[in-house]
VOZADO-86699 format. One record per residue: x, y, z of N, C-alpha, C in turn; residue number from 1. Coordinates in nm, 2 decimals. Last residue first. Example, Ala and Ser with C-alpha at 12.3 -4.5 7.8 and 13.67 -1.06 7.14 Angstrom:
BEGIN
REC   n_c1   n_c2   n_c3  ca_c1  ca_c2  ca_c3   c_c1   c_c2   c_c3   n
REC   1.28  -0.22   0.71   1.37  -0.11   0.71   1.29   0.00   0.79   2
REC   1.32  -0.57   0.78   1.23  -0.45   0.78   1.32  -0.33   0.78   1
! end
This chain:
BEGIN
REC   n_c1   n_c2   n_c3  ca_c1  ca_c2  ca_c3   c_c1   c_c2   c_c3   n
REC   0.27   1.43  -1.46   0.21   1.53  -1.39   0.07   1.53  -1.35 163
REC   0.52   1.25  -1.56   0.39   1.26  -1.55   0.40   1.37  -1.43 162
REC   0.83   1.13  -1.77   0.77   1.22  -1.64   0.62   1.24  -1.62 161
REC   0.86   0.79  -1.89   0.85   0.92  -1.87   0.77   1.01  -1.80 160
REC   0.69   0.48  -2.02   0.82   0.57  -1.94   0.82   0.70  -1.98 159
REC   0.46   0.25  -1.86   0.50   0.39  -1.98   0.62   0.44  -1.90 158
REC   0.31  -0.06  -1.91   0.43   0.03  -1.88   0.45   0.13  -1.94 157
REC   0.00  -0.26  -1.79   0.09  -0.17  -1.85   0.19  -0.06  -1.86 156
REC   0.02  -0.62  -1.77   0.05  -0.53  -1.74   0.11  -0.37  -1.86 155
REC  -0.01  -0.85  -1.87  -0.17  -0.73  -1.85  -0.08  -0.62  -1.85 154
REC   0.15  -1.03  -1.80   0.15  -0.97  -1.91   0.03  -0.86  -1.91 153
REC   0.37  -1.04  -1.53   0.27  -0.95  -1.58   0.23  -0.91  -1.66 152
REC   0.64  -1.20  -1.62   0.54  -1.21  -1.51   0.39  -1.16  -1.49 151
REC   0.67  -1.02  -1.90   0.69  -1.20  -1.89   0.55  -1.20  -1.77 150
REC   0.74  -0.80  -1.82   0.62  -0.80  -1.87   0.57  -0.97  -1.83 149
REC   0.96  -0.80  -1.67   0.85  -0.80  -1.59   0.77  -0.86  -1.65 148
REC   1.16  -0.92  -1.87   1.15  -1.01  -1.79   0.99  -0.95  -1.66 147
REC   1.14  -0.63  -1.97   1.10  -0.76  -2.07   1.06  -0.86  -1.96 146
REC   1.27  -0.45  -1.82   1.13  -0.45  -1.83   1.07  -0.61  -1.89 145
REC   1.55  -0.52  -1.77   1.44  -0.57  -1.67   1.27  -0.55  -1.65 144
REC   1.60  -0.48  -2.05   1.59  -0.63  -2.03   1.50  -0.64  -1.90 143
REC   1.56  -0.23  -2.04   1.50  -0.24  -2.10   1.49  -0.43  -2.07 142
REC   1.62  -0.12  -1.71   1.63  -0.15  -1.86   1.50  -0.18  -1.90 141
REC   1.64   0.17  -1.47   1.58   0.03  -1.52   1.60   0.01  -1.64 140
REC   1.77   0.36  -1.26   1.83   0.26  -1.32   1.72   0.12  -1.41 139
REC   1.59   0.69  -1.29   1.64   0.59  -1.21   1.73   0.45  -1.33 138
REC   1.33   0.83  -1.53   1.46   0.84  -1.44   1.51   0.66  -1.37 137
REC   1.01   0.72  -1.43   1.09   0.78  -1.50   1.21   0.86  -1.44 136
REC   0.71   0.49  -1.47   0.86   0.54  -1.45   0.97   0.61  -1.52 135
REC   0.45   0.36  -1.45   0.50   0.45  -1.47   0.61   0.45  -1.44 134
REC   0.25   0.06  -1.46   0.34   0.12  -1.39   0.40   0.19  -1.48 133
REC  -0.07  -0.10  -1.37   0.02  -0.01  -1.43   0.12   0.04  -1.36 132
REC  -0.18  -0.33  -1.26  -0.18  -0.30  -1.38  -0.09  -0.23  -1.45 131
REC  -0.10  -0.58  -0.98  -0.03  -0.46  -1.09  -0.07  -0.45  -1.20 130
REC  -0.20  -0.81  -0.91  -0.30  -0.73  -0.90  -0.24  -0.59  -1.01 129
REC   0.02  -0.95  -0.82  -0.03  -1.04  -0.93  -0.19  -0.92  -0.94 128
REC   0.35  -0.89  -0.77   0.19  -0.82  -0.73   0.08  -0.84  -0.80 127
REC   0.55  -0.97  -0.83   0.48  -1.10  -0.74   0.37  -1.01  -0.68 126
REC   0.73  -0.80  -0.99   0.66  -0.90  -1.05   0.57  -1.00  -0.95 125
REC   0.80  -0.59  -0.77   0.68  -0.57  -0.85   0.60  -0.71  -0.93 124
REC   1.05  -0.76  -0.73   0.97  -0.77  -0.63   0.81  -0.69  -0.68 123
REC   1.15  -0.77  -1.01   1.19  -0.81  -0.97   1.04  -0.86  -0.84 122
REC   1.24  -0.45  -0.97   1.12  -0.48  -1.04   1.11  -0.59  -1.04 121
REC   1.47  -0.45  -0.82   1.32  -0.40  -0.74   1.27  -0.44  -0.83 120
REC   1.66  -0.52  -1.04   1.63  -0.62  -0.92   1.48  -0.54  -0.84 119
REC   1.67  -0.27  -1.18   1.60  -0.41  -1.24   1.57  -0.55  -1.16 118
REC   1.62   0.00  -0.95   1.68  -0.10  -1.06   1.62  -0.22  -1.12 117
REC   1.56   0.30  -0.79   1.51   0.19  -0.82   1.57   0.07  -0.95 116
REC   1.57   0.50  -0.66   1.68   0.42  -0.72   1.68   0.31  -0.74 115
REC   1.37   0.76  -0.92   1.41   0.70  -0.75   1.52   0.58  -0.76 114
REC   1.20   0.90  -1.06   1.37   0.94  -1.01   1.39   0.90  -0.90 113
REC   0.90   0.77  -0.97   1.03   0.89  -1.07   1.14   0.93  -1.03 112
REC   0.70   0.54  -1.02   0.81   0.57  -0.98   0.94   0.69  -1.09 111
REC   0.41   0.46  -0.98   0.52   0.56  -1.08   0.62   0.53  -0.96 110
REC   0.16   0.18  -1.00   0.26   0.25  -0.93   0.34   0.37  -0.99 109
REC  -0.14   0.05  -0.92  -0.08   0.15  -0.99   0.04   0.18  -0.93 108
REC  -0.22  -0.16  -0.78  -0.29  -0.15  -0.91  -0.19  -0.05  -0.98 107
REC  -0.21  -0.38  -0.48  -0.22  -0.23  -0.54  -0.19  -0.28  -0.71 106
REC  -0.35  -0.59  -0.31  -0.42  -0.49  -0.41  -0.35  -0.35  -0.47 105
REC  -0.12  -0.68  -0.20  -0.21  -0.79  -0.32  -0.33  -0.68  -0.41 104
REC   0.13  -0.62  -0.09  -0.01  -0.52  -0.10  -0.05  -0.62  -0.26 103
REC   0.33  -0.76  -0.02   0.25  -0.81   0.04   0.08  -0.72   0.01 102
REC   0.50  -0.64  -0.22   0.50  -0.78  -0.24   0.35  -0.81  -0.16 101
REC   0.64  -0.41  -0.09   0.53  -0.43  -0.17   0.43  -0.54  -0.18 100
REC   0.89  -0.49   0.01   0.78  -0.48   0.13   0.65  -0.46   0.04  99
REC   1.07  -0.45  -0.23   1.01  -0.59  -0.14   0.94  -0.63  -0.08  98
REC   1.13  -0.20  -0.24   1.05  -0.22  -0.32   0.96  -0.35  -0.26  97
REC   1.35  -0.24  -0.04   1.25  -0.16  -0.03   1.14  -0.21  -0.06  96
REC   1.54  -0.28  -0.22   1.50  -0.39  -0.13   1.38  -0.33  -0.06  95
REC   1.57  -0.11  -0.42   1.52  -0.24  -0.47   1.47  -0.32  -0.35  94
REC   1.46   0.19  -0.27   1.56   0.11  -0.30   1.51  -0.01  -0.36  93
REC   1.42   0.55  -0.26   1.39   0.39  -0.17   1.49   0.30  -0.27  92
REC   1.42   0.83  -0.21   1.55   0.73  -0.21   1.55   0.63  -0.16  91
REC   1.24   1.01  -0.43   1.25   0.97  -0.35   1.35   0.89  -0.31  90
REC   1.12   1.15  -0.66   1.25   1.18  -0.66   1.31   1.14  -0.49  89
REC   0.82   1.00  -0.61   0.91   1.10  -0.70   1.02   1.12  -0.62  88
REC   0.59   0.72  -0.63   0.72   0.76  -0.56   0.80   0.86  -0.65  87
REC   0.26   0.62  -0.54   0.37   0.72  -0.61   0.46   0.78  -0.56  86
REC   0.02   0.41  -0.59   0.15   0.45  -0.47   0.23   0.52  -0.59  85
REC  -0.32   0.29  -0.53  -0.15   0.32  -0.62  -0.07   0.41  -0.55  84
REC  -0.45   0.10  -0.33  -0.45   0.08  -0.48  -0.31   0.12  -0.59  83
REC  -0.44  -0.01  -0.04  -0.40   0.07  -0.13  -0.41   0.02  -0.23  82
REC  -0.59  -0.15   0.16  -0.65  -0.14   0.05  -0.58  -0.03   0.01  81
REC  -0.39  -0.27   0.40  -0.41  -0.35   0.30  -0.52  -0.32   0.18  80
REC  -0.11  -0.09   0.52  -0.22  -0.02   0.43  -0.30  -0.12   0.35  79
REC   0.09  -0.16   0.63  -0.03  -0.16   0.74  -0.15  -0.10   0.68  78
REC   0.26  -0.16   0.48   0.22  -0.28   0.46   0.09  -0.30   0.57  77
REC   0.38   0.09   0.45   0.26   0.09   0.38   0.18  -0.05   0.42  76
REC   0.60   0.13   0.60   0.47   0.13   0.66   0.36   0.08   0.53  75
REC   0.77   0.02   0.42   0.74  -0.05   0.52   0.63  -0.04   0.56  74
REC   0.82   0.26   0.29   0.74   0.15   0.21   0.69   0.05   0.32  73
REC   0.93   0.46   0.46   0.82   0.48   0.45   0.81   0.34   0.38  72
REC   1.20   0.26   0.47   1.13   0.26   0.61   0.95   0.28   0.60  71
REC   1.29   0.37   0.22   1.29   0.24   0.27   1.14   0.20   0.37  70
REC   1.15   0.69   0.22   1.23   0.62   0.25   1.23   0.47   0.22  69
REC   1.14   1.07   0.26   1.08   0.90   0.21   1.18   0.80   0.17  68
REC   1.28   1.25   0.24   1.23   1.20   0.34   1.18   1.04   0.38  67
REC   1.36   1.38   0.00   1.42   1.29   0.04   1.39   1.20   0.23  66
REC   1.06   1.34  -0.22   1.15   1.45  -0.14   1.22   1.32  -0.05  65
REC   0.70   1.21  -0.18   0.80   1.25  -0.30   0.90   1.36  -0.16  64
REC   0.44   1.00  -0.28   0.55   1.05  -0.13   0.65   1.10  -0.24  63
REC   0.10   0.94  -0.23   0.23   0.99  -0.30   0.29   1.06  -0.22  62
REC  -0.12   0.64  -0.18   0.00   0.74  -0.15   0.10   0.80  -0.27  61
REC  -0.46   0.54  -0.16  -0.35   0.61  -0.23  -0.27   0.70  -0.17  60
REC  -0.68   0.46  -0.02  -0.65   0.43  -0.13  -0.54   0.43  -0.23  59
REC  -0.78   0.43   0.27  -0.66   0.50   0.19  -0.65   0.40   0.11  58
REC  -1.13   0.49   0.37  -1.00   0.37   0.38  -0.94   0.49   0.28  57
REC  -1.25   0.63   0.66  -1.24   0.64   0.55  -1.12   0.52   0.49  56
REC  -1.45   0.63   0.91  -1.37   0.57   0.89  -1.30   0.57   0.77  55
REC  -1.65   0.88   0.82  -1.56   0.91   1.00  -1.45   0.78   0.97  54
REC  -1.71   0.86   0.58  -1.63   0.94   0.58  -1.57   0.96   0.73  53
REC  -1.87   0.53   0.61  -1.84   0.67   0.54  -1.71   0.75   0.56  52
REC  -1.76   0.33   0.76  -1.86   0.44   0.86  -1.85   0.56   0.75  51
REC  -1.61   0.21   0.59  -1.67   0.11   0.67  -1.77   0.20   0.73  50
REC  -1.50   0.49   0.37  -1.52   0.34   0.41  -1.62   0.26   0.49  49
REC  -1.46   0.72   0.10  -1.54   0.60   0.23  -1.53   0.49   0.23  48
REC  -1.09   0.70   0.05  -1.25   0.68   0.01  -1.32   0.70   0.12  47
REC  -0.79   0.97   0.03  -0.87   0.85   0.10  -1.00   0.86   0.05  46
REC  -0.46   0.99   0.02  -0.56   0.95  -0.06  -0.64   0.80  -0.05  45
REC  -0.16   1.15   0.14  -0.27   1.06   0.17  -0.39   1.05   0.07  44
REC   0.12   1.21   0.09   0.00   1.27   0.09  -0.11   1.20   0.10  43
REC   0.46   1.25   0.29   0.35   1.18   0.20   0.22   1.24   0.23  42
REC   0.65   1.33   0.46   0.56   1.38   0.38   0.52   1.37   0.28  41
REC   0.66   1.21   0.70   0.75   1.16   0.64   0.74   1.24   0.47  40
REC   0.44   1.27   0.86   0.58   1.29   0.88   0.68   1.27   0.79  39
REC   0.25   1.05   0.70   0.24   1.23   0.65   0.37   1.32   0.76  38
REC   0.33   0.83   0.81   0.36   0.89   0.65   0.33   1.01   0.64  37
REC   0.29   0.82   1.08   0.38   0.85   1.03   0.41   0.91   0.89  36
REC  -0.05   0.90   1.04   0.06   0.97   1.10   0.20   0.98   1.05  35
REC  -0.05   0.63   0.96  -0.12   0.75   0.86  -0.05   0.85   0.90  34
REC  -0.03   0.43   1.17   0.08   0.49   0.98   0.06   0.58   0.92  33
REC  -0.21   0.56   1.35  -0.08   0.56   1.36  -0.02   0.51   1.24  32
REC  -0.42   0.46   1.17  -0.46   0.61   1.20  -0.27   0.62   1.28  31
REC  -0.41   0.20   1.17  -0.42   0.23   1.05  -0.36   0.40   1.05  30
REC  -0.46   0.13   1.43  -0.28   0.08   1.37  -0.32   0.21   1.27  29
REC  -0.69   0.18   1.46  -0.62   0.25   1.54  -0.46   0.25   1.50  28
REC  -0.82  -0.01   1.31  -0.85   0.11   1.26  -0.72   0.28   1.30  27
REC  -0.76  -0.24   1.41  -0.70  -0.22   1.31  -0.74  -0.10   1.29  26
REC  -0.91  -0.18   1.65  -0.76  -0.17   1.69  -0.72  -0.16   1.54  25
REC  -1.16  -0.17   1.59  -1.10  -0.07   1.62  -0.92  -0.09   1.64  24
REC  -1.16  -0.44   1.43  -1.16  -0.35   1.38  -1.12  -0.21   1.46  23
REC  -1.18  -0.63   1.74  -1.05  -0.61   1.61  -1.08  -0.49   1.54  22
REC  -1.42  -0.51   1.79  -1.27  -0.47   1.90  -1.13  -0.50   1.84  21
REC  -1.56  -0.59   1.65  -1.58  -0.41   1.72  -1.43  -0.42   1.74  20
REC  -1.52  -0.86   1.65  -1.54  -0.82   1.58  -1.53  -0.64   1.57  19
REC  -1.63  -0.87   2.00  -1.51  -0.91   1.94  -1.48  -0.85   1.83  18
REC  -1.90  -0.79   2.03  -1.79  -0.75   2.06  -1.65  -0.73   2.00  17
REC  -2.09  -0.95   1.91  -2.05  -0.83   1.85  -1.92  -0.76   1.88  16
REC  -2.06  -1.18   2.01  -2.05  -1.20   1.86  -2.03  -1.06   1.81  15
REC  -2.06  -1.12   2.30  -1.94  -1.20   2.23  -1.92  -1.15   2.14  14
REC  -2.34  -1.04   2.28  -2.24  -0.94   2.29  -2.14  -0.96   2.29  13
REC  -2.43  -1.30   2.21  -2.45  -1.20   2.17  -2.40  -1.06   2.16  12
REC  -2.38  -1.41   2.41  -2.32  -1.46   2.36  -2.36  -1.37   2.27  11
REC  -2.53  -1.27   2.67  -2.39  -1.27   2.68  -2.32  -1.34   2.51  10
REC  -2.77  -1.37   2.57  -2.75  -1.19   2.56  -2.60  -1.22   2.58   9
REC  -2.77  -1.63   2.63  -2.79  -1.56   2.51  -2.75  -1.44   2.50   8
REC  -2.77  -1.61   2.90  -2.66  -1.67   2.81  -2.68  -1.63   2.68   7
REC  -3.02  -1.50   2.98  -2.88  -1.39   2.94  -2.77  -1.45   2.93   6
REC  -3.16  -1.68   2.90  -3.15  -1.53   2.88  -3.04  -1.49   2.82   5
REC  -3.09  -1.89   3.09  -3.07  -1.88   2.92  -3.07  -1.77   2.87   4
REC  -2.86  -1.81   3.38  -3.03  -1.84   3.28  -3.01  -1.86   3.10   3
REC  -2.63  -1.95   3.54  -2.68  -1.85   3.44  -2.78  -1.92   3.33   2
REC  -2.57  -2.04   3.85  -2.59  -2.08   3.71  -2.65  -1.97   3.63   1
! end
């Protein structure tokens, strides 16, 4: 039979354990996307986080060149505190765009000369956290801005190149 003691001490190192042990595995997913995206060559933009600067969170991607992909937006979805994402003359797509949907925190996006249309914006309207979005080049109207704003009235749109 086990003493109270160290039923305690065991429950104790339950309560810390566990908790240790998700976070390093999410930490470990996090440090394998991060990898891939900078293969894929994207730039990373990171805070302190949880341990300062030994765990840092990513707050921000810019991926530009034909490397980037569909596939890169995918990864992002292992990124749940990105804020803004910048896509230049990259070749993701409306359905791409889709995989967004699930980042409840991102805030910013550009998109520049990518092939993006009035159906991907579409999947921007269910980011109920999107303040702003840049774009410039690619297929978007003017009707598929109208119908964003509708979903996002906060939201704000500029078009043209940024640097």
């Amino acid at each position: 039979m086990i003493r109270p003691k160290m039923w305690m001490m065991l429950v104790v190192v339950a309560l810390f354990a566990v908790p240790m042990g998700l976070a390093v595995n999410r930490y470990r997913a996090e440090q394998r996307t991060l990898a891939a995206l900078r293969r894929l060559g994207a730039d990373i933009e990171l805070e302190s986080g949880l341990l300062g600067r030994w765990w840092p969170r990513v707050v921000g991607v810019e991926a530009h060149g034909l490397e980037f992909k569909d596939e890169g937006l995918a990864l992002l979805t292992g990124l749940p505190e990105l804020r803004g994402l910048s896509l230049l003359g990259t070749p993701v797509s409306d359905e791409g765009l889709a995989r967004l949907a699930w980042l409840r925190g991102l805030e910013v996006i550009y998109l520049e000369f990518t092939g993006v249309t009035d159906a991907g914006l579409s999947h921007l309207a269910r980011i109920s956290g999107l303040r702003e979005l840049r774009f410039c080049g690619g297929r978007i109207t003017e009707d598929g801005l109208a119908r964003l704003r509708r979903s996002l009235p906060r939201l704000k749109i500029e078009r043209g190149a940024f640097l």
